[in-house]
N, C-alpha and C positions, 0 to 999 in steps of 0.2 A: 249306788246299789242299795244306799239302805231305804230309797221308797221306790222299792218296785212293784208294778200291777199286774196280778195276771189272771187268765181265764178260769178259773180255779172250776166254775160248772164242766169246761169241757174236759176237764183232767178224770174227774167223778163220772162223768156218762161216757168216756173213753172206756176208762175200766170197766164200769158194767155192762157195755157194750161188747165187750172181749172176754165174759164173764170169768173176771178176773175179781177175786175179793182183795180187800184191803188187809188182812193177814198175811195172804201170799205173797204182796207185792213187798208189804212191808219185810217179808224175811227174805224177800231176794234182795232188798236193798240195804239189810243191814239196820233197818231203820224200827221201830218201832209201830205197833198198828195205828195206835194215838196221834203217832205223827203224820202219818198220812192220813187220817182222818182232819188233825190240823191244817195240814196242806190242800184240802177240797173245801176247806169252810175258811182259809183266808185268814188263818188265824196265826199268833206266833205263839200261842201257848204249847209247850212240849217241848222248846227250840229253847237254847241256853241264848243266840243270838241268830239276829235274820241272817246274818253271813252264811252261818250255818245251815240256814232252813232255804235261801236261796243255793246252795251247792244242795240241797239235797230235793230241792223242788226240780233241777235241772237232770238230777239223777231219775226223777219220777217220770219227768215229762222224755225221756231217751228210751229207759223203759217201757212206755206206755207205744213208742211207736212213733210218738211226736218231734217237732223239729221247733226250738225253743221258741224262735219268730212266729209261728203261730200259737203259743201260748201266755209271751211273754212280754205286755205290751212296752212298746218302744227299746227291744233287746240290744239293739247295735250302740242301741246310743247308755243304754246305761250298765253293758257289758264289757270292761275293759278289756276284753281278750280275744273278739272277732276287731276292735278298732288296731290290734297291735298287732294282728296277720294280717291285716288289707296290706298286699303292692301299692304301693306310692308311683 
């Protein structure tokens, strides 16, 4: 989990597309404006650690409407938590 990639343009033109500003989103998420500005430019500044800034990238990208596998590249494989609900 600690190098994960992801679409950080489509998260940014999601939102403004749903004219949604980054104040708003950030106080429905608890989050900071900064941090979500963080989070559209791929950056870990604002974030104490990526553990952090990935649980709260996944909060952004739920919010926005998105489903993490489209924004999250390679999610299955580098999310512990969809491999430990797969049926066997």
């Amino acid at each position: 989990m600690d190098n994960f990639e992801y679409n950080f343009d489509l998260l940014k033109a999601t939102r403004e597309k749903k004219k949604i500003t980054a104040q708003s989103i950030a106080t429905d998420l608890c989050l900071a404006e900064r941090q979500i500005i963080s989070i559209e430019q791929n950056s870990v500044q604002y974030f104490p650690s990526k553990c952090l800034k990935y649980t709260s990238l996944k909060k952004y990208i739920a919010a926005l409407g998105l489903k993490n596998e489209d924004v999250i590249f390679n999610f299955n494989e580098i999310d512990p938590i969809p491999i430990l609900l797969k049926k066997k």
